[in-house]
ROVEXRO-408704 format. One line per 10 residues: number of its first residue (from 1); their letters; for each residue x, y, z of N, C-alpha, C, O. Coordinates in steps of 0.05 Angstrom, whole numbers. Layout:
N
NUM) a) X Y Z X Y Z X Y Z X Y Z ~ ...;
***
This chain:
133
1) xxxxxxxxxx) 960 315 535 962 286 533 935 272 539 926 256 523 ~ 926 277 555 896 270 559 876 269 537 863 249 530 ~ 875 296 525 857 303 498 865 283 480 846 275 466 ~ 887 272 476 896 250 458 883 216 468 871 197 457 ~ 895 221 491 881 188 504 850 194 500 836 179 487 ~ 842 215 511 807 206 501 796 196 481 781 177 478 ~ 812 220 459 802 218 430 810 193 418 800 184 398 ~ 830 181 432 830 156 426 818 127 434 815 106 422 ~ 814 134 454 787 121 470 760 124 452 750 108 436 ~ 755 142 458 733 148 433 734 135 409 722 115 403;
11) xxxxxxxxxx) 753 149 395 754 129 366 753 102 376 730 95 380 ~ 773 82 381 783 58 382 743 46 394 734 26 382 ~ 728 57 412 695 55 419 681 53 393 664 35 390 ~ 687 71 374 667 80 354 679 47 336 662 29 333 ~ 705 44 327 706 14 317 701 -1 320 700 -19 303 ~ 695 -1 342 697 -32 361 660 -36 361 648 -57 365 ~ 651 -15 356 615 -23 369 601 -11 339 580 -22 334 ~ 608 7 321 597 11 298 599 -9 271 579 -18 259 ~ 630 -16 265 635 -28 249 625 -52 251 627 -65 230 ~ 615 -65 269 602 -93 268 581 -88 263 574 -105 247;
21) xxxxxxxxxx) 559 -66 268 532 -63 262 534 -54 234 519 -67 219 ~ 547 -39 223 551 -39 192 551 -64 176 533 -71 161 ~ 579 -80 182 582 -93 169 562 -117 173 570 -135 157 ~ 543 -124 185 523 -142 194 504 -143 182 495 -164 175 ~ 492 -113 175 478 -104 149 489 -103 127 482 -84 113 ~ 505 -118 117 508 -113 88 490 -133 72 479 -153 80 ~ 490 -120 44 463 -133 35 478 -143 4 465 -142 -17 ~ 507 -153 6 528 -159 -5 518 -188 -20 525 -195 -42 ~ 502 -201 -4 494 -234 -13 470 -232 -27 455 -251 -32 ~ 464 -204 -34 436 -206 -48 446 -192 -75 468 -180 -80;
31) xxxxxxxxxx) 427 -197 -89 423 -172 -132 419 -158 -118 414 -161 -94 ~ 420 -137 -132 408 -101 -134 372 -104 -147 354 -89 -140 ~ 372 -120 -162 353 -118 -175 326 -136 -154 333 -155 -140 ~ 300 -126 -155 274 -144 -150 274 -168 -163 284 -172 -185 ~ 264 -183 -152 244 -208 -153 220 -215 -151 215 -213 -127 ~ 195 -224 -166 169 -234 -149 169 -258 -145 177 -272 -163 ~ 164 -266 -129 148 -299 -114 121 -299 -107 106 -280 -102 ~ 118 -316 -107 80 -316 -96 94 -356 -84 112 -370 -93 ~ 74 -359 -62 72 -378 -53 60 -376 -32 50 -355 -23 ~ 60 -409 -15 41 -422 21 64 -413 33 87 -423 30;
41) xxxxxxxxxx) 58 -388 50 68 -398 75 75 -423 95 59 -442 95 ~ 94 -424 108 112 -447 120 107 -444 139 88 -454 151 ~ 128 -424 150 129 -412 173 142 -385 175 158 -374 160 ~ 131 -377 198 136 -344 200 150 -336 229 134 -338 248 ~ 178 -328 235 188 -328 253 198 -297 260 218 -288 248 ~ 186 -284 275 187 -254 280 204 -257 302 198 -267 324 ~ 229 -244 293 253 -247 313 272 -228 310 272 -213 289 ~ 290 -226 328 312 -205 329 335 -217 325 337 -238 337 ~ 361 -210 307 359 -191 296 339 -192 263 335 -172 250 ~ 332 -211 257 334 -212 227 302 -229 234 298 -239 256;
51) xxxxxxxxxx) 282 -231 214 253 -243 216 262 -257 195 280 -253 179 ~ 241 -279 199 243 -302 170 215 -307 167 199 -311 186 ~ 205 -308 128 182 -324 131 191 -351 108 211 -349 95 ~ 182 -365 107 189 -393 99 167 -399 75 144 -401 85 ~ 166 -402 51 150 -401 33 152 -422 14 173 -426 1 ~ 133 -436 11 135 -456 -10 122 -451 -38 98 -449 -45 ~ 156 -447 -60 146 -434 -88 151 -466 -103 168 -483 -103 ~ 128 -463 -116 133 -486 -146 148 -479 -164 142 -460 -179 ~ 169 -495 -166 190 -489 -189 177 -485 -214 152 -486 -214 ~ 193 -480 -242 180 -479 -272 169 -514 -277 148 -516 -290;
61) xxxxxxxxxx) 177 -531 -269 169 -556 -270 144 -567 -247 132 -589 -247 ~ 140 -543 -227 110 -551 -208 126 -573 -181 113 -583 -163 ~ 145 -575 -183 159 -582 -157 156 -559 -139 162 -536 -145 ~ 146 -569 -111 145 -546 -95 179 -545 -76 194 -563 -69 ~ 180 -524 -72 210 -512 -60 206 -503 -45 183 -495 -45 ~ 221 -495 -24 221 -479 4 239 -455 5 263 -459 12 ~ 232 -436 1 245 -414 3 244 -395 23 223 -384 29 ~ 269 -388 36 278 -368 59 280 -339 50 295 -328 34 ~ 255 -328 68 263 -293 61 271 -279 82 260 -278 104 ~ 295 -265 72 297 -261 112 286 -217 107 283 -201 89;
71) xxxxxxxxxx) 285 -219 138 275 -195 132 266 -178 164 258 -190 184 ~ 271 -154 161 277 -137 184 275 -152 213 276 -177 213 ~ 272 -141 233 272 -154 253 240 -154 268 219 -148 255 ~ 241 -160 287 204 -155 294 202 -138 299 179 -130 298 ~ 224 -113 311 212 -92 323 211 -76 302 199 -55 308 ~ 217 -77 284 210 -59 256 185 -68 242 171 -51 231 ~ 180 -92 241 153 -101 232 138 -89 245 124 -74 231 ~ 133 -85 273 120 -81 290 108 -48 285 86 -37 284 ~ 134 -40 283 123 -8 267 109 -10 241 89 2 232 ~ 120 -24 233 102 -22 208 79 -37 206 67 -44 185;
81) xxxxxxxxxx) 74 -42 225 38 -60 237 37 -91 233 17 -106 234 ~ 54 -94 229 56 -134 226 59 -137 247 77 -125 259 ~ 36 -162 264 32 -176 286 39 -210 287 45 -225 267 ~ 38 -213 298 31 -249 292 12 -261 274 12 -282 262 ~ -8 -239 275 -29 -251 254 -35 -236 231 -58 -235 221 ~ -16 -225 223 -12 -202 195 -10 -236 185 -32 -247 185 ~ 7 -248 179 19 -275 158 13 -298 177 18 -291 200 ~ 5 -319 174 -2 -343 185 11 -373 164 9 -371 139 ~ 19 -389 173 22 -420 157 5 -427 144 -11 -440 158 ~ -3 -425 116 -24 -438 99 -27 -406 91 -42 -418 76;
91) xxxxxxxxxx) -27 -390 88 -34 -362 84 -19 -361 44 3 -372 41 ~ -33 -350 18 -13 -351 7 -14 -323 -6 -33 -310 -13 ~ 15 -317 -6 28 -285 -6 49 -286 -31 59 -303 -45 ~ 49 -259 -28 73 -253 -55 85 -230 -44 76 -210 -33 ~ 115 -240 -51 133 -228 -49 154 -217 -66 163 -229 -85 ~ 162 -193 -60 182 -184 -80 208 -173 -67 207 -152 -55 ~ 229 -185 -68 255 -192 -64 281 -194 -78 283 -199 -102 ~ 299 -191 -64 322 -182 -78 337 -224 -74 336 -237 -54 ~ 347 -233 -98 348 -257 -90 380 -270 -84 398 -265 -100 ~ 382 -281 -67 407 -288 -56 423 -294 -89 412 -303 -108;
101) xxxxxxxxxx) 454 -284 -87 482 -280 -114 481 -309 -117 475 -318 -139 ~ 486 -323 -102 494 -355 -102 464 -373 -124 468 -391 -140 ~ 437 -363 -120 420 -379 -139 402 -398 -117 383 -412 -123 ~ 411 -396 -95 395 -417 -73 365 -399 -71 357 -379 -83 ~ 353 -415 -54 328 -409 -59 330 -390 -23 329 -395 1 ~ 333 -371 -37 328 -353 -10 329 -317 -16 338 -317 -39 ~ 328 -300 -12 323 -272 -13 318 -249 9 308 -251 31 ~ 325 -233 -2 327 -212 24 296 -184 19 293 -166 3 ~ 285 -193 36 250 -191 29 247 -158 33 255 -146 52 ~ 232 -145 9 221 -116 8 197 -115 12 189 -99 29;
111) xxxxxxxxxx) 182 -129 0 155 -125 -6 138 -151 2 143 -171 -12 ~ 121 -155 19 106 -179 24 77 -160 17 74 -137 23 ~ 52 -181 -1 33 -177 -8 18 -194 12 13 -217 7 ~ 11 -185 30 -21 -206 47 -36 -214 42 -49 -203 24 ~ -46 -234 54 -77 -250 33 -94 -222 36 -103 -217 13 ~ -101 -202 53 -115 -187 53 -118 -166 27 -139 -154 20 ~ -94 -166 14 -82 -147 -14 -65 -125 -2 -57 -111 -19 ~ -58 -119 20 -48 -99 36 -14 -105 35 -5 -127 44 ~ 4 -83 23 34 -94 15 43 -64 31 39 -40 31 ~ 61 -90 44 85 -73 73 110 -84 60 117 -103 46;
121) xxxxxxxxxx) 124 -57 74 155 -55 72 171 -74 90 177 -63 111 ~ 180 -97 87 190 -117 108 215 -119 112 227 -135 125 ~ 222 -98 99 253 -94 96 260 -72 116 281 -60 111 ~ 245 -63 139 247 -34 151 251 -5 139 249 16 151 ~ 257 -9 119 256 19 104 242 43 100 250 63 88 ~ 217 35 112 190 55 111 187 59 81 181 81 71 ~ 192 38 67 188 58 31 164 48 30 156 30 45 ~ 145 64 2 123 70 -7 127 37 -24 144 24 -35 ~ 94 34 -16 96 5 -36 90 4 -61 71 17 -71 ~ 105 -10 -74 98 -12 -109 73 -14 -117 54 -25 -105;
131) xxx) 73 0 -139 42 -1 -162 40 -22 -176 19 -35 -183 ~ 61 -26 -181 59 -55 -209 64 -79 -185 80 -97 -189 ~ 53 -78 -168 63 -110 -145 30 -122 -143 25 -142 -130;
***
């Protein structure tokens, strides 16, 4: 009887504390497919759980827009060498992103290009950065 109450303890633990971190990450509100952007930095907010940089793209008509990329958290930037002063406000970068299903101006960020030319994975993934970016 015991072996049963544990294992059920156990399981009913593994629901209760996994399935929210799964389902938190889903990447459900984004295409499958890439995006490029190029634009000014806004602002850049390196935070837990989720980082944002804030980018102002000119529409096909040269209206400028504000677009939200959200993207790993800081401590994953952090491995992958983004500081506070990797991206700065006025800085202008290109990005390649998966772009929010709905059409708003926002995306779930893979690839940021630095004014330096130097392109990190911002999505935590450790993947190899594109050739054609």
């Amino acid at each position: 009887m015991r072996l049963k109450s544990a294992f059920g303890l156990a399981a009913t633990c593994a629901v209760v504390f996994i399935l929210p971190a799964w389902s938190h990450h889903s990447h459900g509100n984004y295409v499958d497919t890439f995006m490029d952007i190029e634009g000014i930095v806004k602002e850049v907010h390196l935070i837990v759980p989720h980082s944002w940089v804030y980018l102002e793209v000119k529409d096909a008509s040269g209206e400028p827009q504000i677009w939200a990329l959200e993207a790993t958290g800081r401590v994953g930037l952090q491995r992958a060498g983004v500081t506070t002063d990797t991206v700065k406000p006025g800085d202008t970068v290109k990005a390649r992103c998966h772009r929010l299903k709905d059409g708003s101006n926002g995306c779930l960020l893979g690839f940021l290009k630095h004014k330096d030319g130097k392109v990190v994975d911002w999505d935590g993934n450790n993947a190899l950065a594109p050739t054609d970016f």
